[in-house]
C-alpha positions in Angstrom: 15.1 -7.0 3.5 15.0 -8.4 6.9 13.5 -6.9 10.0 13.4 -7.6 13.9 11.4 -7.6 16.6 -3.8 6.3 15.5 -24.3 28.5 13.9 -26.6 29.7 16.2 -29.1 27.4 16.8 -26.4 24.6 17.5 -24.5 27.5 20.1 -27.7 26.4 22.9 -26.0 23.1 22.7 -22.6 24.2 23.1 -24.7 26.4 26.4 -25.8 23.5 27.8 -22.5 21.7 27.9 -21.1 24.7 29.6 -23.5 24.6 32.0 -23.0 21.1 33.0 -19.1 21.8 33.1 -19.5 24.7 35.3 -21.4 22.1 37.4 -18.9 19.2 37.6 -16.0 20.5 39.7 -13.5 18.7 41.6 -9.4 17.5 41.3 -10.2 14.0 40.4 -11.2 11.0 42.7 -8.9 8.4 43.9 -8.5 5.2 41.5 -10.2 2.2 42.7 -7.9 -0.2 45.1 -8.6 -4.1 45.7 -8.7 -6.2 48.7 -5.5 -5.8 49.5 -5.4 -2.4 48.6 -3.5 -2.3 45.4 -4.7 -0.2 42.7 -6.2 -2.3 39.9 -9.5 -1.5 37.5 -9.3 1.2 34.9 -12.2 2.9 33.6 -12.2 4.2 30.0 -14.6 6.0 28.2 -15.8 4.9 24.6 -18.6 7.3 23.0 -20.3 4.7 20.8 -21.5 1.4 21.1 -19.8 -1.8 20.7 -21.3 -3.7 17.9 -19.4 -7.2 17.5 -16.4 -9.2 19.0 -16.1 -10.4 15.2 -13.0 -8.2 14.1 -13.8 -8.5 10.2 -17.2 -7.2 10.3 -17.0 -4.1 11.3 -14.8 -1.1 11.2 -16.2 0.6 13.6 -13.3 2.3 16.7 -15.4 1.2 19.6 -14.9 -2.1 17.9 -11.6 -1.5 17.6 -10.7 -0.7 21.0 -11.8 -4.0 22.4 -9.8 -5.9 19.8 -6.7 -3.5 20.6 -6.6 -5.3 24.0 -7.4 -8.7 23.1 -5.7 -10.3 20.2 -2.5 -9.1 18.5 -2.0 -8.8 14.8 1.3 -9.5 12.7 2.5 -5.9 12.9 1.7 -3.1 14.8 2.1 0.7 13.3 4.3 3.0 15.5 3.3 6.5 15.4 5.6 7.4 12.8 4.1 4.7 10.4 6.3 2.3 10.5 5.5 -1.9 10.3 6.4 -3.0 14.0 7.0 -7.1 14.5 4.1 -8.2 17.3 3.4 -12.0 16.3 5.9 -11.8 14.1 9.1 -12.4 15.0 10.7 -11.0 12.1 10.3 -10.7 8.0 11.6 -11.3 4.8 10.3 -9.4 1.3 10.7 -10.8 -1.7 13.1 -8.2 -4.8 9.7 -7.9 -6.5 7.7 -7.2 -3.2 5.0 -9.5 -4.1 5.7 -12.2 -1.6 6.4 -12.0 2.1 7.8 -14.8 4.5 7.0 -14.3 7.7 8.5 -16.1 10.8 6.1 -16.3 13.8 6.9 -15.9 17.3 6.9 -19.6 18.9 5.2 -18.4 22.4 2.2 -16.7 21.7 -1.0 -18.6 23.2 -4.3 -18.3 22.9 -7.0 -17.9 26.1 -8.3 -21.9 24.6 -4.7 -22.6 25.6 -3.6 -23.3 21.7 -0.3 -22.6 21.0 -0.3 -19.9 17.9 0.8 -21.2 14.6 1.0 -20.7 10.9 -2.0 -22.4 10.3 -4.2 -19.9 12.4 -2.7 -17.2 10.1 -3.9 -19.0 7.1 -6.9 -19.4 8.3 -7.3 -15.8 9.6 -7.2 -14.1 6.1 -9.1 -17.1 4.7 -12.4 -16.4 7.3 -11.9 -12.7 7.2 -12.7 -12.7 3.0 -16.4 -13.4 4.0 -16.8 -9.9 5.5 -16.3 -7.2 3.2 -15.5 -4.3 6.0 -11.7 -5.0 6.1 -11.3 -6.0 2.1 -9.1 -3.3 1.3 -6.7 -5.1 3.9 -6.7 -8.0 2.4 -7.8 -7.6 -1.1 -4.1 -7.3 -2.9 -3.3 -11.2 -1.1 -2.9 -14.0 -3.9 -2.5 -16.4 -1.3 -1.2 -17.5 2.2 1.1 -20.8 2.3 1.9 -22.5 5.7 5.6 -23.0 5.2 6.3 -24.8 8.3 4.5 -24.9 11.3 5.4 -21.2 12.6 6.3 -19.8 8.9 3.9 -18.3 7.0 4.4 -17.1 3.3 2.3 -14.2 1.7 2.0 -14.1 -2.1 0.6 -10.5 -3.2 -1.2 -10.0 -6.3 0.3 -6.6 -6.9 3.0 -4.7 -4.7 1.6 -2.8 -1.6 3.9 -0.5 0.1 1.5 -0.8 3.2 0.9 -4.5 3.2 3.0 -5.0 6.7 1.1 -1.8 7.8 -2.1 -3.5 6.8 -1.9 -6.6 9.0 -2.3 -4.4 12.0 -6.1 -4.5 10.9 -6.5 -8.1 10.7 -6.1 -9.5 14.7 -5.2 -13.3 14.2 -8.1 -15.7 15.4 -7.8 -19.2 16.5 -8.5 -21.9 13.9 -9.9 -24.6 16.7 -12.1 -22.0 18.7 -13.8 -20.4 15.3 -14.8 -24.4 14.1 -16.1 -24.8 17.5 -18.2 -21.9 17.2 -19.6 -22.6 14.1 -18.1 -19.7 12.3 -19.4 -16.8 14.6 -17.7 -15.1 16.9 -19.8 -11.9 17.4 -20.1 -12.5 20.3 -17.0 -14.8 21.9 -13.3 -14.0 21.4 -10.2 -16.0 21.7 -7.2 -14.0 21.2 -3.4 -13.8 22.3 -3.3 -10.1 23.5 -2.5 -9.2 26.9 -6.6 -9.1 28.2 -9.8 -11.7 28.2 -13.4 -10.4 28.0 -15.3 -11.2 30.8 -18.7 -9.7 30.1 -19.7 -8.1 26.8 -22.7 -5.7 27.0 -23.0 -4.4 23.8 -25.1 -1.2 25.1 -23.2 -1.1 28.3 -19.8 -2.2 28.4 -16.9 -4.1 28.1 -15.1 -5.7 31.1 -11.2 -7.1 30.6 -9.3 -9.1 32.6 -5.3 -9.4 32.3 -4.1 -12.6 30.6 -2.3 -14.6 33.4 -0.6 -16.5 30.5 0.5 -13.7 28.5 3.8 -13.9 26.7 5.1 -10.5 27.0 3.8 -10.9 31.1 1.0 -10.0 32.7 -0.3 -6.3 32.8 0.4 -4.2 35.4 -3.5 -3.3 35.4 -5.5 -6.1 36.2 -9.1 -5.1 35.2 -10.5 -2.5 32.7 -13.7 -1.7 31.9 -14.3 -0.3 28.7 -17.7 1.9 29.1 -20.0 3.7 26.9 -21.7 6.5 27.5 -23.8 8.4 25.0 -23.1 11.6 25.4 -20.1 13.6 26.1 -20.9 15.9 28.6 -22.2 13.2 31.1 -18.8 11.1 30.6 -17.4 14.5 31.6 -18.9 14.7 35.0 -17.8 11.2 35.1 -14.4 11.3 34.6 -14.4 14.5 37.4 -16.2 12.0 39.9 -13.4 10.2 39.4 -16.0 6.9 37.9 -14.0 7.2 34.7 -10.3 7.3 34.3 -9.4 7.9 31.0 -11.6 9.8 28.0 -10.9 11.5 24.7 -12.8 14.6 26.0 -15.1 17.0 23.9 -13.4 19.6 22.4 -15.6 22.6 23.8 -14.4 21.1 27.3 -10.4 20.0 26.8 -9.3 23.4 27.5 -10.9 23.3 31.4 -8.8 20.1 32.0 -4.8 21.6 30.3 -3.6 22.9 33.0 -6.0 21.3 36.2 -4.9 19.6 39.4 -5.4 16.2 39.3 -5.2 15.8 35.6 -2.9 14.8 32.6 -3.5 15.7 29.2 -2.1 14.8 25.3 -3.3 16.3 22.2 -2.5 13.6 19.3 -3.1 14.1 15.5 -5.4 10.8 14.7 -4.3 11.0 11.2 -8.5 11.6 11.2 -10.7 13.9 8.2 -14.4 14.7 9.3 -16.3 14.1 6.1 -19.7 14.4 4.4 -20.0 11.4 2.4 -22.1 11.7 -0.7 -23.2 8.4 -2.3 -22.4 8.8 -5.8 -24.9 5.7 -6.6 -28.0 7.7 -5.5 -29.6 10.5 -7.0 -29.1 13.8 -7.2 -25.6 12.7 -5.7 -24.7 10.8 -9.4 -24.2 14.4 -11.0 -20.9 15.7 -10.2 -22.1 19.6 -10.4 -24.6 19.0 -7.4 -21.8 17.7 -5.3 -19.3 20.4 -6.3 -22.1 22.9 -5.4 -22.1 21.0 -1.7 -18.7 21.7 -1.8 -18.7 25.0 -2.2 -21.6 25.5 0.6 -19.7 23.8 3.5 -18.3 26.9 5.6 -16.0 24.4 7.4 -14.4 27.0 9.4 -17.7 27.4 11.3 -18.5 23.8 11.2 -14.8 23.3 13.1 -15.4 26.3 15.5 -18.9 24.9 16.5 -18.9 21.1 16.0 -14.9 20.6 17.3 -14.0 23.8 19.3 -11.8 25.0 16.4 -9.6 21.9 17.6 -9.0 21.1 13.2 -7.4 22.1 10.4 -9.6 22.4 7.6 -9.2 19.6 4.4 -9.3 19.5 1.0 -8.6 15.5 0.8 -9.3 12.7 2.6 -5.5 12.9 3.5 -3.2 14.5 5.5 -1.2 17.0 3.8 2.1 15.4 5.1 1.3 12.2 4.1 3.3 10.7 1.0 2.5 11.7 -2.1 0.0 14.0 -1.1 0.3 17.6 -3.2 -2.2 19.6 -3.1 -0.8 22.7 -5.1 -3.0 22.6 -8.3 -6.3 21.1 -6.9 -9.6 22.8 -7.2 -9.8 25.1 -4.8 -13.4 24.6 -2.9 -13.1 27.0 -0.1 -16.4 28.9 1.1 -18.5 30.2 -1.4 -22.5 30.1 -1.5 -22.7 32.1 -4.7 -20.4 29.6 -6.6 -22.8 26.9 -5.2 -26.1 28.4 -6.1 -24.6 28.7 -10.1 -23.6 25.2 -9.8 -26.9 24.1 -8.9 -28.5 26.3 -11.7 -26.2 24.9 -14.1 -27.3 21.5 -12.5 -31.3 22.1 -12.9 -31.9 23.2 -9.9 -32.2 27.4 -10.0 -34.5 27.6 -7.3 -32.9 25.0 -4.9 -34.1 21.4 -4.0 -35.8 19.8 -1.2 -33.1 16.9 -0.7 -35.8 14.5 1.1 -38.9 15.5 -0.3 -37.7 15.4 -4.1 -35.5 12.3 -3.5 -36.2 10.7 -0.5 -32.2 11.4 1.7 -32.0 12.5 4.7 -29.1 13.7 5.9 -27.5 10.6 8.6 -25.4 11.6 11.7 -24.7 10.0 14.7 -26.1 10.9 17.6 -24.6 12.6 20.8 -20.7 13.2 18.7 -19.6 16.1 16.8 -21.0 14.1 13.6 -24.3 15.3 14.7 -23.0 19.0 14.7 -21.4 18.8 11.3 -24.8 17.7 10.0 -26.6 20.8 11.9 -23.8 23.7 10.5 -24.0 21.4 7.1 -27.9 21.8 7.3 -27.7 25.6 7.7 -25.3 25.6 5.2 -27.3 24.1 2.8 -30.2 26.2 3.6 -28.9 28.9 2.5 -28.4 28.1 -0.9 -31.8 27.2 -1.0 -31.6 23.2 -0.2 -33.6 22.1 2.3 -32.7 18.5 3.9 -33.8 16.6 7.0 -31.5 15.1 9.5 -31.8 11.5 10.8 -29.9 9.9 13.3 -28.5 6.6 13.3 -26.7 4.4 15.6 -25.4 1.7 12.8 -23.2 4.1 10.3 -21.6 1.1 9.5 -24.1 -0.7 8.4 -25.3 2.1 6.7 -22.1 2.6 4.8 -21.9 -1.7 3.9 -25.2 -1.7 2.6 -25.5 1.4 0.5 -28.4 2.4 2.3 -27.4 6.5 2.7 -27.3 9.2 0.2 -25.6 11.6 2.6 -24.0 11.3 5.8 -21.8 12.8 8.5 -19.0 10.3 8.9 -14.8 10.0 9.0 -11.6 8.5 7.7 -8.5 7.2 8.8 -5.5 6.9 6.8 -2.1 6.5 6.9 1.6 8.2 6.1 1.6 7.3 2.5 -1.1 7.9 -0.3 -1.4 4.6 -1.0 -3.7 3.5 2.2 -6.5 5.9 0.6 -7.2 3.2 -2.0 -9.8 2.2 1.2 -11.6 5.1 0.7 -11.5 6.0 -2.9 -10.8 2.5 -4.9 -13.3 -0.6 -5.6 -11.9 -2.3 -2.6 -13.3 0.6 -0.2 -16.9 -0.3 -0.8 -18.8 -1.6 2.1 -15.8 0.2 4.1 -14.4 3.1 3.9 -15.2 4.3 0.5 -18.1 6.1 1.9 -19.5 7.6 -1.8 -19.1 4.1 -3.5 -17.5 5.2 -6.1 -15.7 2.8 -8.6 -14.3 3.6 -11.3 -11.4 2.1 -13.3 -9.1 5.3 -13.7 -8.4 5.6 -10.0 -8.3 1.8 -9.2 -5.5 1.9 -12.2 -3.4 4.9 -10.8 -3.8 3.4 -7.2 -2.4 0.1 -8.7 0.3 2.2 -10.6 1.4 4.2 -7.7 1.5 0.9 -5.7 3.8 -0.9 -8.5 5.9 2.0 -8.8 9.4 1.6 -6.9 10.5 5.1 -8.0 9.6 7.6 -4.8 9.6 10.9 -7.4 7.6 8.8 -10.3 5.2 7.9 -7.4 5.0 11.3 -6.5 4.0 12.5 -10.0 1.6 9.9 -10.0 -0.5 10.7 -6.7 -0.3 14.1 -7.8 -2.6 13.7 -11.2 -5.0 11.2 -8.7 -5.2 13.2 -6.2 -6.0 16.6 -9.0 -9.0 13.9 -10.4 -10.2 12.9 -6.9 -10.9 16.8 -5.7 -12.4 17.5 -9.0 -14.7 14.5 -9.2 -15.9 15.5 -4.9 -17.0 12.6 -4.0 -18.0 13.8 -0.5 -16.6 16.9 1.6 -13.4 16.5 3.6 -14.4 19.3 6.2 -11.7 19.1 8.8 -8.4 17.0 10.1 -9.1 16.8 14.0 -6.9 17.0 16.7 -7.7 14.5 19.5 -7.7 15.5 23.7 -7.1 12.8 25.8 -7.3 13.5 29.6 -6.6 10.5 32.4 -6.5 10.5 36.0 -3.3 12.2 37.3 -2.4 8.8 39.4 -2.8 6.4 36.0 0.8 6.3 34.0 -1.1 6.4 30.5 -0.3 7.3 27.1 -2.5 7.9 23.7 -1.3 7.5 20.4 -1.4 9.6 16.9 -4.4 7.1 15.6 -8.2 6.7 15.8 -8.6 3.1 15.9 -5.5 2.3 17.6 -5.5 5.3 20.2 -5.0 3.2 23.3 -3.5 -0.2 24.5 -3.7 -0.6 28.4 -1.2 -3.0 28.4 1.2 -0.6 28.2 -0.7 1.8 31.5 -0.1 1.4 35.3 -1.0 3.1 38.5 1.4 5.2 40.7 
């Protein structure tokens, strides 16, 4: 095959944030013009904080966003799922699907002024197995060959239906520029995309400039500035001011901005589930009739009215329902109910209820200033009223958090893709210290993902996913609560477009001004 060039006492929040909108009024400032009165910078709006310029140590979208602008990646994912050639110039896969020979565009520079080449590639997924956040991208690779000097050959250890979709996570780095650097690049990047950083404030911002030498040409938008601001309704009144220019805006305040002057809007589906990770590791979360109970005590219809605006769908998996392979038909069926949950945790021990961080020592994490941090509130009420009583805590490093181990139950999220396949990240072995929030690892699962994987037959992989996905619900490993819908609002003058993803929701290369 050969191819060519995503409860009450949490309503006097929701007040507040009303408030503030009914105080930020206006059609939307002018974007910014340079000396010679062309428009140029773009603001956009990123809610957390940026953590590293290293691309393999984190998985974290504010991360991701940066990277999205500066280095490019084998293959890009349209937003129908499909493998797109970026530095790669086309592909062959092998009858077997275990190796892939890839042919690398010949004009694709680095900001050192190195011309991109198969060795960089090698090198690329030979660095990136020191950091154990992307692993599930990389974990089914045997080995990368140089062929010749802009060839590149992939032997897999196992097939991987989503291997081309994979390399969209792992941005190609320079060879010479990482060895001159010693091996860190935290906080220096070299890439071929269409921006350079030109300051990198970790707390702050981000500042971009276009690539002059860019192979695709430079972008129509000179500067961007990539800002973070903690809290939502404050990039709000920003984005009204007309200081920022483009935003994912809070759900409780999307429906003020559909049909205003000055304004454009989207909705996308970020292929996104809200969940509350349970580390199956930790105690009492090792005892599957404790999480089940959880299960059963999430009203997630009032967590999505209050925490997202009743912008979600609620989940039962980790997955979309139109995704391949997903059937959902037969699965235990954990919709609202506090009674079930109180005789689970009788059955479990625990008649009279539990005191989560006094008997065990877990709070519950969420992070701060997001809807996260009103999951965990609902969740909290939720949980009170089966008689568990539980702390929250925030924290600004969930990632971290989730690498080391060092959680018992947090309010965090998932990405995934069209097919079943990608949710090996978050269920299998190769999830943990990424996205496999509870930890879990267990043989069975890692088995059927490998079968479902091997398995050329679309039916046979079907039936497969079908008796995985029937285990995974049972065993609950955490609490998919919702699927979220995503509102993007710009600036009425900026020609900009969002995409169905959640860490690839934006690339302003492809954005200009009226």
């Amino acid at each position: 095959m050969k191819i060519k060039n995503r409860t009450k006492r949490v309503l006097t929040i929701l007040l507040c944030i009303s408030l503030v909108m009914s105080v930020a009024t206006g059609c939307g400032a002018k974007p910014p013009v340079d000396a010679d009165g062309g428009q140029k910078t773009v603001v956009v709006y990123v809610p957390d904080i940026f953590n590293t310029l290293n691309p393999f140590s984190t998985g974290a979208f504010s991360d991701s966003y940066v990277f999205n602008q500066v280095y490019e990646t084998i293959a890009t994912v349209d937003d129908q799922g499909n493998p797109t050639p970026a530095l790669a110039e086309s592909w062959e896969v092998s009858p077997d699907a275990l190796t892939y020979t890839i042919k690398l565009v010949e004009d694709a520079v680095f900001e050192n002024g190195e011309t991109l080449k198969a060795s960089d590639v090698v090198f690329t997924y030979t660095y990136a197995r020191d950091y154990p956040a992307k692993n599930a991208f990389y974990s089914m690779v045997e080995k990368v060959e140089v062929i010749d000097e802009f060839t590149v050959k992939f032997t897999l250890e196992k097939p991987s239906p989503l291997f081309l979709g994979y390399t969209q996570q792992m941005p190609i780095v320079n060879e010479k520029f990482v060895t001159e650097q010693g091996g860190d690049i935290s906080k220096l990047a070299c890439g071929t995309g269409p921006y350079t950083i030109v300051t990198y404030d970790p707390a702050v911002k981000v500042m971009l400039t276009a690539n002059e030498n860019y192979r695709l040409g430079t972008a129509a938008i000179k500067d961007v500035e990539l800002r973070y601001v903690s809290d939502g309704s404050s990039a709000v009144v920003a984005l009204e001011s007309g200081e920022i220019h483009f935003m994912s805006v809070p759900p409780i305040m999307a429906s003020s901005f559909m049909d205003k002057d000055g304004y454009k809007t989207q909705r996308t589906l970020p292929f996104y589930t809200a969940v509350i990770a349970m580390n199956t590791k930790v105690e009492p979360f090792d005892n599957k009739l404790i999480r089940q109970a959880f299960s059963y005590a999430a009203d997630k219809q009032s967590i999505i009215t209050i925490a997202y605006e009743g912008y979600g769908t609620e989940a039962k998996l980790q997955a979309y329902t139109n995704s391949f392979g997903v059937d959902l038909s037969d699965v235990q069926d954990f919709s609202y109910n506090p009674e079930k949950a109180k005789a689970l945790l009788a059955e479990a021990g625990y008649p009279d209820g539990m005191d989560l961080t006094k008997d065990f020592g877990v709070k519950m994490l969420t992070i701060p200033g997001t809807f996260h941090e009103k999951v965990g509130q609902v969740f909290q009420n939720n949980l009170a009223d089966i008689g568990v009583k539980v702390e929250l805590q925030s924290t600004q490093t969930p990632d971290e958090d989730v690498e080391s181990g060092n959680f018992g139950i947090m309010n965090q999220g998932a990405t995934y893709r069209v097919d079943f396949s990608y949710n090996e990240c978050n269920y299998g072995t190769v999830g943990i210290g990424g996205n496999n929030y509870s930890q879990m690892s267990i043989p069975y699962v890692d088995e059927m993902f490998d079968k479902g994987a091997a398995e050329s037959d679309p039916a046979k992989r079907q039936v497969i996913y079908k008796e995985l996905i029937e285990y995974l619900v049972d065993y609950a490993p955490g609490i998919p609560v919702f699927h979220k819908q995503e509102i993007y609002v710009w600036n009425k003058d900026l020609n900009a477009r969002a995409h169905d993803s959640g860490m690839f929701p934006f690339f302003v290369y492809e954005w200009s001004w009226n």
